[in-house]
C-alpha positions in Angstrom: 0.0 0.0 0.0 2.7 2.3 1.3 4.8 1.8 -2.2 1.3 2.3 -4.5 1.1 5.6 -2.3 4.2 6.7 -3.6 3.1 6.2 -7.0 0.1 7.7 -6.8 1.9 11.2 -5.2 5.1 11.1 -7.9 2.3 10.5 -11.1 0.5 13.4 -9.2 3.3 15.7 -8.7 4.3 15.4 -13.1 0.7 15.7 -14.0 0.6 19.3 -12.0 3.8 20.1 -13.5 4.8 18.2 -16.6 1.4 17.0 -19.0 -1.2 18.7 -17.2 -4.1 19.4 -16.9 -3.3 21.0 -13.1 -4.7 19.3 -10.4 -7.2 21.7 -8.6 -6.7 22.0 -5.0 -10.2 21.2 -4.0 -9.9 17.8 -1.7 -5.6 18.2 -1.8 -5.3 21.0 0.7 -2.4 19.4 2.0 -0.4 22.6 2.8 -2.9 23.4 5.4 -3.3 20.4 6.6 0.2 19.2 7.5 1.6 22.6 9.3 2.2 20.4 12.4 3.2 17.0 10.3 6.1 18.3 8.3 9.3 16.2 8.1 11.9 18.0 9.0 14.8 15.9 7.0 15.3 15.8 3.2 13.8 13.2 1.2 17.6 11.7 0.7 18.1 10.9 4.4 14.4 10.5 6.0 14.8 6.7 7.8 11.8 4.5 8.0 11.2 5.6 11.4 11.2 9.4 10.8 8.2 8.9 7.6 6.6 7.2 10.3 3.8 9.3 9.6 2.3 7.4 6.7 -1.0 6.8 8.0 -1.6 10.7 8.4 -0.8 11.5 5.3 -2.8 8.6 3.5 -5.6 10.3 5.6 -5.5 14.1 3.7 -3.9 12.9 0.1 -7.0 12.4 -2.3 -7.6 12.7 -6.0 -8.1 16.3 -7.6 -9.9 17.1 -10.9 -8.8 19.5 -13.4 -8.3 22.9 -13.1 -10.2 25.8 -15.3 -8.2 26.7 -18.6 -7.5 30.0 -17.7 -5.4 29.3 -14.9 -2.1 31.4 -15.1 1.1 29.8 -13.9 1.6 31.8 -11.1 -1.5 31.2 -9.2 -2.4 30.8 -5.6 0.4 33.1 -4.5 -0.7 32.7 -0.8 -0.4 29.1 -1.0 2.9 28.8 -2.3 4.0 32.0 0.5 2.8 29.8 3.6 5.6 28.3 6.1 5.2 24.9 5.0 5.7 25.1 1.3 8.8 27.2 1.9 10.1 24.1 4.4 9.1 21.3 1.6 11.2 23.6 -0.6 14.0 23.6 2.1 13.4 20.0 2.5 13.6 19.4 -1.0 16.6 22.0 -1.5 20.4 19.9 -1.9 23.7 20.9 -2.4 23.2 25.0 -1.7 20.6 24.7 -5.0 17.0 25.7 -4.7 14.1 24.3 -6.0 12.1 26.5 -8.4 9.8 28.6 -6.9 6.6 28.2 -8.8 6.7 24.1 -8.3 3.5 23.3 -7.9 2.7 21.1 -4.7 6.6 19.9 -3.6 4.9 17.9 -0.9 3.7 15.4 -3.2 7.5 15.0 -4.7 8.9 15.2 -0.7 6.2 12.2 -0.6 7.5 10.1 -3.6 11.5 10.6 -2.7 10.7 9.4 1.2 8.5 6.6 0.3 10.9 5.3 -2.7 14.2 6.0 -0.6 16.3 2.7 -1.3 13.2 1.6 -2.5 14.8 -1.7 -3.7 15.6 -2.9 -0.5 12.2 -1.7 1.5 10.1 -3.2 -1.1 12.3 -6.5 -2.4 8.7 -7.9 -3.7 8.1 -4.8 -6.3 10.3 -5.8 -9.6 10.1 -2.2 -10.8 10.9 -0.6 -7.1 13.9 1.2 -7.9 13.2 2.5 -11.3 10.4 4.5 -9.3 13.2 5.6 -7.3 14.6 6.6 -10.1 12.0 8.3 -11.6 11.5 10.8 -8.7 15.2 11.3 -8.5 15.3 12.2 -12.5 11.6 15.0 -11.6 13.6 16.1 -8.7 16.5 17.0 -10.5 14.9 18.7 -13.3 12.7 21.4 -10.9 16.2 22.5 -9.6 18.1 25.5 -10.8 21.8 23.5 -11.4 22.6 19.7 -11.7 23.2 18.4 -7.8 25.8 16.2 -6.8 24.1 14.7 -4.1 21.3 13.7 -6.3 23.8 12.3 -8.9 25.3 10.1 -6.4 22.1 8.6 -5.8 21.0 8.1 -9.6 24.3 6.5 -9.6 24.1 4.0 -6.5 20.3 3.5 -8.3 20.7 2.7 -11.7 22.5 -0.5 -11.3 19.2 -2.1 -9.8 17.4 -0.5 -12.7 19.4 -2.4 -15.4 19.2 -5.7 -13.1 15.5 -5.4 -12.8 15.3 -4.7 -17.0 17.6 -7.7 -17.6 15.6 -10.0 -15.4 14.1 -13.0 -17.8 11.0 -12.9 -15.6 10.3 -8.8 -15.8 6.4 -8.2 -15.5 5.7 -6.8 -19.0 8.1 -8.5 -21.1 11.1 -7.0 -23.7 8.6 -3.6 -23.6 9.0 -3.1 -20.2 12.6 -4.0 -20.3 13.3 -1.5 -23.2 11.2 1.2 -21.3 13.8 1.1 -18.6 16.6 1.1 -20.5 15.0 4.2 -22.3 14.6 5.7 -18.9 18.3 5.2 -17.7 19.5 6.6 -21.1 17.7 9.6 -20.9 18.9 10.5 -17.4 22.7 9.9 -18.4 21.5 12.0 -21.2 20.8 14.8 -18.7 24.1 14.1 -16.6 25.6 14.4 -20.0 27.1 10.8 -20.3 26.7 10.3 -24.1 28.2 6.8 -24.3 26.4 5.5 -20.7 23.3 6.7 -22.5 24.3 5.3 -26.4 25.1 2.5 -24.5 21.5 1.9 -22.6 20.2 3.1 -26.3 21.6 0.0 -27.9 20.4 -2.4 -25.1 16.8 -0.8 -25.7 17.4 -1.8 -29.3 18.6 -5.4 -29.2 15.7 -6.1 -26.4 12.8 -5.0 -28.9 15.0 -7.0 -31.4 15.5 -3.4 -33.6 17.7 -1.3 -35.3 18.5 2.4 -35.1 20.7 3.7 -37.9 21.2 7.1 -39.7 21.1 7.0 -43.1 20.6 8.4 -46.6 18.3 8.7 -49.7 17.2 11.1 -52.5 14.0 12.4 -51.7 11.8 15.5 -52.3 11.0 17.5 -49.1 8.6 19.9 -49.9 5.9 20.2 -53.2 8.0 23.0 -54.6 11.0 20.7 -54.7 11.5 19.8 -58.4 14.9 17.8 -58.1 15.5 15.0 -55.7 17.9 15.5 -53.4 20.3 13.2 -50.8 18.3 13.6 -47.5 19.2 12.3 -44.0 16.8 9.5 -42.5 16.4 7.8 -39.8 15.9 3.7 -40.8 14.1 1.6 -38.1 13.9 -1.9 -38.6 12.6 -4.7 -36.3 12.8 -8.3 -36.9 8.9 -8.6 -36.9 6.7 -8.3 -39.1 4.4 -5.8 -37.1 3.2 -2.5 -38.9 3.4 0.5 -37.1 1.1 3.4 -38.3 3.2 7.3 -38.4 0.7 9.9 -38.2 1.5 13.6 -37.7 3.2 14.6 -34.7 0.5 15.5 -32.3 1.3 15.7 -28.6 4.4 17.6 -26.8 7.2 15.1 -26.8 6.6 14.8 -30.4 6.2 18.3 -31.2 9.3 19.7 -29.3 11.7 18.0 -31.3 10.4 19.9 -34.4 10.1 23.2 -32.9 13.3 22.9 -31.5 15.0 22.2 -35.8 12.7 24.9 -37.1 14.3 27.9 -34.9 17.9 26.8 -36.6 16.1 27.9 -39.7 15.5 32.0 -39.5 13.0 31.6 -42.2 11.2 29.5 -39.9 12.1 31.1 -36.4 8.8 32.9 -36.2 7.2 29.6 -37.0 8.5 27.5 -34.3 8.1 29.9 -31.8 3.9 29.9 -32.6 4.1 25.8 -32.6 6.2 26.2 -29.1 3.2 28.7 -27.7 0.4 25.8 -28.8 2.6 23.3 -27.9 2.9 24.8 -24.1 -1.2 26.1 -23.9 -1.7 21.9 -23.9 -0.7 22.4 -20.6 -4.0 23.7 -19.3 -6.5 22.2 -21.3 -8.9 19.6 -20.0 -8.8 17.0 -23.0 -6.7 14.4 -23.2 -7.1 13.4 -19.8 -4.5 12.7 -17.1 -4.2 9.1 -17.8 -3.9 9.4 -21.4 -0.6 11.9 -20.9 1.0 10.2 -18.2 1.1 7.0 -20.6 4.9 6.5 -20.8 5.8 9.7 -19.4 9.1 8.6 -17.8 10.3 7.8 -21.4 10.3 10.7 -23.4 12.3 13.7 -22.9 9.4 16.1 -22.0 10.5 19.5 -20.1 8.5 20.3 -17.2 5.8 23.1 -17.8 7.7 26.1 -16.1 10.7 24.8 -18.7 8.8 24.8 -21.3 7.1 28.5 -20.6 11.0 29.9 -20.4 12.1 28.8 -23.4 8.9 30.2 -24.6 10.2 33.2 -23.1 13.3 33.0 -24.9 12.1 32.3 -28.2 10.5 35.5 -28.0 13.5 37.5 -26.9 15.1 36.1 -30.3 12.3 37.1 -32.2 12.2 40.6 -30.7 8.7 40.2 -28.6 10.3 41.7 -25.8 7.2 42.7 -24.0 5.7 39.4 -24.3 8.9 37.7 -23.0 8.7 40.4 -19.7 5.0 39.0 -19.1 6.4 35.3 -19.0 9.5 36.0 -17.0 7.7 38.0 -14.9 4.5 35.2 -14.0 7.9 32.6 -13.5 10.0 35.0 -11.3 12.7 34.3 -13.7 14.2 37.5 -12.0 17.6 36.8 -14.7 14.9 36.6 -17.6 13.8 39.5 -16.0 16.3 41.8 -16.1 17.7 41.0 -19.4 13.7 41.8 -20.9 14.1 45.0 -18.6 16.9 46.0 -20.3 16.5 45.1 -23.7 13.7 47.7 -23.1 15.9 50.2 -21.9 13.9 49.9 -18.6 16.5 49.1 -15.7 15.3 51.4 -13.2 11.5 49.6 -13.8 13.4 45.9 -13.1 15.2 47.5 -9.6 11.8 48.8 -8.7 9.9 45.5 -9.1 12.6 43.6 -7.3 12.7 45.7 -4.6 8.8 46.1 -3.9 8.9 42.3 -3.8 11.7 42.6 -0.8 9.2 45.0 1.0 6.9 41.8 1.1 9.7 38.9 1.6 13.2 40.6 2.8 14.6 37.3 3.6 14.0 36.1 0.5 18.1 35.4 -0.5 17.0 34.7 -4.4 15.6 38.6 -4.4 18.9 40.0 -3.4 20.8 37.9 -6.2 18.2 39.2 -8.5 18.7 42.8 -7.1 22.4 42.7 -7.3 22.3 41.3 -10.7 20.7 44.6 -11.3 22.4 46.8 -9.4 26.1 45.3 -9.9 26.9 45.7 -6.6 28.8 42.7 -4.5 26.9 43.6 -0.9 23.5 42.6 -2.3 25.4 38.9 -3.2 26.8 38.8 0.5 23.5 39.5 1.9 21.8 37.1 0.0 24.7 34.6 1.3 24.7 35.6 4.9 21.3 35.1 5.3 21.5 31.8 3.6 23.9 30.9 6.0 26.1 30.5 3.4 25.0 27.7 1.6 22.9 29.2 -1.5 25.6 28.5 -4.1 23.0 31.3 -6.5 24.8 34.0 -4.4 28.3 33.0 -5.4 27.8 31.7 -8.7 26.4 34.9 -9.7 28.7 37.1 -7.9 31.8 35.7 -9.2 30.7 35.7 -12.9 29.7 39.2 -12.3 33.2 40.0 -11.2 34.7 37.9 -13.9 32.8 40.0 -16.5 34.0 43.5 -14.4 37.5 42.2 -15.0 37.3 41.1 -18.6 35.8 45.1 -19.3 38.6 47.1 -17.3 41.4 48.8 -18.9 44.0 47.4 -20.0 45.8 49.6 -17.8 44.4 48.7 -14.9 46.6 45.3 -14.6 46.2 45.4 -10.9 42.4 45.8 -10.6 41.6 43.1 -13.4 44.2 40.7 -11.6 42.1 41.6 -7.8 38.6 40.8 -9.7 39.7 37.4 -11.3 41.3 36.5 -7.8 37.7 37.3 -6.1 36.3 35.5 -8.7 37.4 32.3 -8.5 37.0 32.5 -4.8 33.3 33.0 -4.9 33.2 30.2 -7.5 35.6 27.9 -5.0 32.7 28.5 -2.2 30.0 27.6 -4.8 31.8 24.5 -6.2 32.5 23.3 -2.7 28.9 23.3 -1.5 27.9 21.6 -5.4 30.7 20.5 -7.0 28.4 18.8 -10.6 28.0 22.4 -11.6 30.1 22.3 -15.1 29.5 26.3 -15.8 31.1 27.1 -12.7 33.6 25.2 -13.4 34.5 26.6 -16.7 34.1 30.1 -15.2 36.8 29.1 -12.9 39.0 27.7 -15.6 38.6 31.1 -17.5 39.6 33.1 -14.5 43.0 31.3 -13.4 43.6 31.1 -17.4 44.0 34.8 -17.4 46.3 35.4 -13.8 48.2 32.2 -15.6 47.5 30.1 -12.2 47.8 27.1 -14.7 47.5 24.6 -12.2 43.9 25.9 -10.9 43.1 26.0 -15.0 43.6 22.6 -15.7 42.0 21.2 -12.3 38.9 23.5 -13.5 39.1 22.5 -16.6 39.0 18.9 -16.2 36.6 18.6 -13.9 34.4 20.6 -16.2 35.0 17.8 -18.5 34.4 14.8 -16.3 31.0 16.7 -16.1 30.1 17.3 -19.5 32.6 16.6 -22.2 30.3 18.4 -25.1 32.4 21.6 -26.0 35.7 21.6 -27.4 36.3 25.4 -25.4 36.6 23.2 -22.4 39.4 20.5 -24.0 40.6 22.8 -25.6 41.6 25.1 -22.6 42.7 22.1 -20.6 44.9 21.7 -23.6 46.8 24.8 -23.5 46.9 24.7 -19.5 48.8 21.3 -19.6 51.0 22.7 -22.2 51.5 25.8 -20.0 52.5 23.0 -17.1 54.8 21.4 -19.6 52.7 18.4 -20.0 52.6 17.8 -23.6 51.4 14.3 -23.6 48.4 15.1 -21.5 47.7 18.2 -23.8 48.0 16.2 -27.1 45.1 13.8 -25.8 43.2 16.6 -25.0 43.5 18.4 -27.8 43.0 15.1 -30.1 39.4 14.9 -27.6 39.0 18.7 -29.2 39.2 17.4 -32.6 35.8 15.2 -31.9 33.8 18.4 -31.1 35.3 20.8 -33.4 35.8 19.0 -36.6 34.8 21.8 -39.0 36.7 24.4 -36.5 40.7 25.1 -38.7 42.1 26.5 -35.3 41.9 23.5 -33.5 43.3 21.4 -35.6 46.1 23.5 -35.6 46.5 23.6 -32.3 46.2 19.8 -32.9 49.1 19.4 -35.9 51.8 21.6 -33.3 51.2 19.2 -30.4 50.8 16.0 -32.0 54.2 16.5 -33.9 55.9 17.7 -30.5 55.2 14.4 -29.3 56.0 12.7 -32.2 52.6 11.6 -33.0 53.1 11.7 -36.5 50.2 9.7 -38.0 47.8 11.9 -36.8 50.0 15.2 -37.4 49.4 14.0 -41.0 45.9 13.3 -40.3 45.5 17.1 -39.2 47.6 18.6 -41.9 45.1 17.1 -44.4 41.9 17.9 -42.4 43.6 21.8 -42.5 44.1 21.7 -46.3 40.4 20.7 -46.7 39.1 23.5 -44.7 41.3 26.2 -45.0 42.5 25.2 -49.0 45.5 26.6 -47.9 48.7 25.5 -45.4 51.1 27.5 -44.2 52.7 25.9 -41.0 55.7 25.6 -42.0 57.6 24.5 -38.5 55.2 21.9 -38.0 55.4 20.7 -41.9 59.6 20.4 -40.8 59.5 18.9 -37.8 57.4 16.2 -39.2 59.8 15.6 -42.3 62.6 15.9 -39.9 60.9 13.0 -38.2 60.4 10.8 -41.0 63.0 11.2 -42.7 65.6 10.4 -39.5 63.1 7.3 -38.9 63.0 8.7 -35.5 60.3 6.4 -33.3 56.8 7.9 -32.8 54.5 7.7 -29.7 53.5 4.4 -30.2 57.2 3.3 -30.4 57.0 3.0 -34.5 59.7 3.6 -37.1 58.5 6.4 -38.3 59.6 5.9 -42.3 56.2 3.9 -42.4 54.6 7.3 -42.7 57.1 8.4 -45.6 54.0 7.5 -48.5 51.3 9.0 -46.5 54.1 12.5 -46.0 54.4 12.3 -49.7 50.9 12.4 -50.1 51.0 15.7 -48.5 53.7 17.0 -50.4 52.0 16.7 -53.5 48.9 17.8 -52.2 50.1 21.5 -51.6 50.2 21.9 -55.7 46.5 21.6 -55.4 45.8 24.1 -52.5 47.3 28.2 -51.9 50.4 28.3 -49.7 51.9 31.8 -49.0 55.0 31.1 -47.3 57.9 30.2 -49.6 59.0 28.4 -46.6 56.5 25.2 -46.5 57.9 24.4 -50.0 61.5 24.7 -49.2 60.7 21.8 -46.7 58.7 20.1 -49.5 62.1 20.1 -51.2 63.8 18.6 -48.6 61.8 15.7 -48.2 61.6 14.8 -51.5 65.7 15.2 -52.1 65.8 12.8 -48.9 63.3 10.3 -50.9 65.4 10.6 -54.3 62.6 12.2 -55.9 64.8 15.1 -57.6 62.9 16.5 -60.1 59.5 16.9 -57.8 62.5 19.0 -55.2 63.4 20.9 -58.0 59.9 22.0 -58.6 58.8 22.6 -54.8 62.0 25.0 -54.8 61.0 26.6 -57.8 58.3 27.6 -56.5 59.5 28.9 -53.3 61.4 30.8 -55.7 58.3 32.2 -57.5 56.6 32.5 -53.9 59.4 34.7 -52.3 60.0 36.7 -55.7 56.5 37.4 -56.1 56.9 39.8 -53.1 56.3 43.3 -54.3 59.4 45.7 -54.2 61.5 42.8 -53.0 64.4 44.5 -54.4 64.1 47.6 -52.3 63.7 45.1 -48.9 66.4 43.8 -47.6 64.4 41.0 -45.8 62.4 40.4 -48.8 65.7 40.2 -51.2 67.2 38.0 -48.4 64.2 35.3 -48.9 65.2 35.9 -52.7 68.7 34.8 -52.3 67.8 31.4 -49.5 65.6 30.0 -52.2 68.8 30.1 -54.6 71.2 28.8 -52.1 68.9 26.1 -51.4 68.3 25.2 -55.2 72.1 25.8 -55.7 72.6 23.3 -52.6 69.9 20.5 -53.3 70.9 20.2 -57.2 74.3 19.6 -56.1 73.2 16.8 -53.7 71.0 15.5 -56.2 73.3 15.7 -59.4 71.1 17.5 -61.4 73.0 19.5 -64.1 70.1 20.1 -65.8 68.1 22.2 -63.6 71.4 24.1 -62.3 71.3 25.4 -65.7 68.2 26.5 -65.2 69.3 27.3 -61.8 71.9 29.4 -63.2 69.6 31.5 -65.5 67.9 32.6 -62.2 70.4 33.7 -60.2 72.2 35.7 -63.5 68.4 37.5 -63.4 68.7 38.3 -59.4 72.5 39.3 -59.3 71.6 42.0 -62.0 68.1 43.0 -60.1 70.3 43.5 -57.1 73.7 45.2 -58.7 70.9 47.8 -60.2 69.4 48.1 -56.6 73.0 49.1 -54.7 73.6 51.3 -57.7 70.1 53.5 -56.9 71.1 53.1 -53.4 68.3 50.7 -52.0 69.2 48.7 -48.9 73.0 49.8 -47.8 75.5 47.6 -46.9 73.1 44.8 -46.7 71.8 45.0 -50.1 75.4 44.9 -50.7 76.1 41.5 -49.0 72.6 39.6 -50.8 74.8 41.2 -54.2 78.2 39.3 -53.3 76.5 36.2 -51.8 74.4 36.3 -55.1 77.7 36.4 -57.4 79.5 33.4 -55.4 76.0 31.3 -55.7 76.2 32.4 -59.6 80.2 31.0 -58.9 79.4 27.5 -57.2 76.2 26.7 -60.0 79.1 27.6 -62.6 82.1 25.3 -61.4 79.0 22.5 -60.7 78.3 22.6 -64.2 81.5 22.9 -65.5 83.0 19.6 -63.6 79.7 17.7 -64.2 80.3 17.7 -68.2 80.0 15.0 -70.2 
């Protein structure tokens, strides 16, 4: 009885705030009627004896009916004000991280996350016990304002009894119930960020139903004005049965999302998506379908809960320029950060300070009001207050405060060394005091890891920095600052895997894979230095790293072993590859093809080192007024000493004739330039240089004669 009460309260608590339609309060006055009943532990550590009180509350819990359409978000103010919702909030409060304000009826979660505590050891005869445990942990994380680590370390201590129960040959429900749970457990890695945990629980979904998932490709016309068929991306599902499934149109929110979430990619079809995001969130209040039909398989779909849903409403129309429209929403959600930006899009500041601070008249201990008001304000004392009267444990008060002294440093004079250096220092100590009371938070984090970056405390960087990627590995900013912080630290190795994990998230993105190419060739990882060199010549159609381009020949062409302990001259096709690549793309620094002719005059290939050193010639002639420059007229003058030099190695009497012809044409371009003056003394030198260059091609000839 005790574990279908918890059922009933958690399927309760995401019909008031997930599907709808509300639950009206006539017959669930529970606020009222618990003021002298209220646990006074969090769901997470409540023992058996302290929910002693089960029979009480089985007494005052009893089935609502729907509320009236017109219901706004924010209603019954006085009921969410009252002592005993702001305790279940406290209860229900973890790691210094609130719950949002406008949850509607907490007790009912506080109810599920006490009954189903452990839930797979207080009910051994329930198969599906600890995915309901589950469950509420997944709707308790999503009503809080930043990813807990508290409630993370519980999903984690839960889901192994979740995969054990779906795995079980006797699972009430069969391979659909089974695949359900998977589902579930992948979509809560999903939200912790753990792409392969949940690609893994994906696949186990898939071979239980006996189906597969797989992206693929077809021509295909996607709208009636479409004339020509074109490759489009599809989706193929097959499944070993027979069975045929009907697709109709996308109808109900989970469904609906997905589309309206593509469309706003598309500014043709911004405004569009936003209009399908308002109708898909008005579902929320209407009457019809009823409650059981939306809670059907609710635990495996990805649907935001409704006070989600409404701020990314909110956002949509802050891209779309409805500012107004996106103040009423904020403003019915005390989104107090949605708020202000609306506020000031408006060019209304002094209206947001105003609102915030006639709310404190009615709740001055309310700590979220002073974040909001020193958001507003920019002033540190109102983030203090809010902490102090927190006790110091509302992480909000830090978070906020640091990144608004991380931003006050990143706009100071340049100047102003000292200042900037004092504001990142206070930074990352407010962000040390958030992290320590909720350490999953990857934003903090990375703000952290921005902060030491510029006071070069490397060693604070890359502990940011890879904790932020423990946490959510998605963005290559992250590896790639990790990157550059071991490399700062003199860790190269660690740096080239990080920067290779960059490479994943960035492919299309030139700079990292140059970043890539200068670290993988440092440590002599010279399969994939080639590997980046021809990823930067498809994006860039040009290559110009010429140090890295050496080091690599230098490698090969000494046979020196790589990272993995290999002779290097494995790589000497794939190098050559590259070498005869650069004829096909632009490369504007006559150096690159000087090391082109080295490589090939240590392969024996001659005549293509002739060319590449031709055109380093060409390259470094094509400069304009090179013979005015003494630098430019320098470059001039290696590109013949190094033709001079490699057609002496190689033998080749042929092109030192041609070779010859060349530097005739520079040693007069350069006599004429002394005579008018250009260059002094220098020009001077490149002119005598020139003429004993013209010397050693002539004697070359002459002794190689037939």
């Amino acid at each position: 009885m005790l574990f279908l009460f918890g059922v009933a309260a958690l399927l309760a608590f995401m019909q008031d705030n997930w599907t709808g339609p509300p639950l009206m309060r006539q017959g669930l006055e529970l606020h009222h009627l618990l003021e002298e009943k209220m646990p006074t532990k969090t769901a997470a550590t409540t023992s058996n004896d302290d929910a002693g009180g089960d029979d009480d509350v089985l007494q005052v819990l009893k089935p609502g009916d729907a509320m009236p359409d017109d219901l706004p978000v924010g209603a019954r103010e006085g009921e969410r004000s009252t002592p005993t919702h702001r305790t279940i909030l406290a209860c229900l409060s973890a790691d210094g991280e609130q719950m949002y304000a406008w949850v509607r009826v907490p007790l009912l979660l506080l109810i599920a996350r006490t009954v189903f505590d452990s839930a797979d050891k207080r009910f051994p005869q329930v198969q599906a016990a600890a995915a309901y445990e589950l469950r509420a942990l997944r709707a308790h994380q999503e009503m809080m304002e930043q990813t807990c680590a508290s409630i993370y370390d519980r999903v984690n201590a839960v889901i192994p009894a979740v995969e054990a129960a779906a795995a079980a040959p006797d699972l009430a429900g069969g391979a659909a119930a089974a695949a359900q749970l998977f589902l579930e457990t992948a979509l809560v890695f999903h939200m912790y960020h753990h792409t392969s945990n949940a690609q893994a629980a994906l696949d186990r979904a898939q071979t239980t139903l006996d189906m597969e998932v797989a992206l693929t490709g077809a021509l295909g016309k996607r709208t009636k004005f479409q004339v020509k068929s074109l490759p489009q991306l599809l989706l193929a599902i097959s499944k070993s049965t027979n069975a045929h499934h009907d697709h109709p149109e996308p109808t109900s929110p989970p469904e609906q999302l997905p589309k309206t979430r593509l469309d706003k990619l598309k500014s043709r079809k911004l405004q569009r998506s936003t209009e399908q995001l308002a109708v898909v969130s008005n579902l929320f209040m209407r009457r019809a379908p009823d409650a059981r039909g939306r809670l059907h398989n609710i635990f495996s779909v990805s649907l935001p809960p409704y006070w989600q849903l409404q701020r990314e409403l909110a956002q949509r129309y802050i891209t779309i320029g409805l500012h107004r429209d996106a103040l009423v929403l904020y403003e019915r959600l005390e989104l107090w950060e949605g708020v202000i930006t609306a506020h000031q899009l408006l060019n209304q500041d002094t209206t947001a300070e105003a609102i915030v601070r006639a709310r404190l008249d009615v709740d001055p201990n309310n700590a979220s009001l002073w974040c909001a008001l020193g958001e507003i304000t920019r002033k540190e004392e109102h983030f203090t207050k809010a902490w102090e009267m927190s006790g110091g444990r509302l992480t909000k008060a830090m978070r906020l405060m640091g990144l608004m002294l991380l931003r006050q440093a990143e706009h100071a004079l340049e100047s102003r060394d000292e200042l900037k250096t004092d504001k990142y220092k206070r930074a990352m100590d407010c962000f040390e005091k958030c992290l320590k009371l909720n350490s999953l938070q990857a934003g903090v984090w990375f703000s952290l890891g921005c902060a030491a970056m510029r006071i070069d405390d490397h060693a604070t960087c890359t502990r940011a920095f890879r904790r932020k990627v423990e946490i959510d590995d998605s963005d290559f900013e992250s590896w790639n600052n990790l990157a550059n912080g071991y490399v700062q630290l003199g860790d190269k190795r660690r740096a080239y895997f990080a920067f290779h994990e960059s490479t994943k998230r960035a492919f299309d993105n030139w700079k990292v894979w140059e970043n890539y190419s200068a670290i993988a060739v440092d440590v002599c990882a010279f399969s994939e230095t080639i590997r980046s060199i021809h990823r930067l010549m498809e994006l860039k159609s040009a290559y110009d790293d010429w140090q890295v381009l050496a080091a690599l020949t230098q490698g090969v062409l000494n046979n020196v072993r790589d990272v993995e302990g290999r002779e290097s001259k494995q790589f000497t096709d794939k190098l050559a590859e590259v070498m005869q690549n650069l004829r096909h793309i632009t490369v504007s620094d006559y150096r690159v093809w000087l090391v082109a002719a080295r490589f090939f005059n240590g392969i024996g290939s001659h005549k293509e080192a002739y060319d590449a050193r031709r055109n380093a010639y060409q390259l470094a002639k094509a400069a304009k007024g090179w013979e005015k420059d003494p630098h430019a007229a320098t470059r001039v003058v290696e590109c013949l000493q190094d033709m001079v030099e490699g057609n002496a190695e190689g033998k080749a009497v042929k092109e030192m004739n041609s070779c010859k012809l060349m530097i005739k044409g520079v040693a007069k371009t350069l006599s004429m330039a002394v005579d008018k003056g250009y260059g002094g003394e220098e020009m001077q030198q490149l002119r005598d240089r020139t003429q004993q260059l013209l010397d050693t091609a002539q004697a070359f000839v002459e002794q190689h004669k037939e």
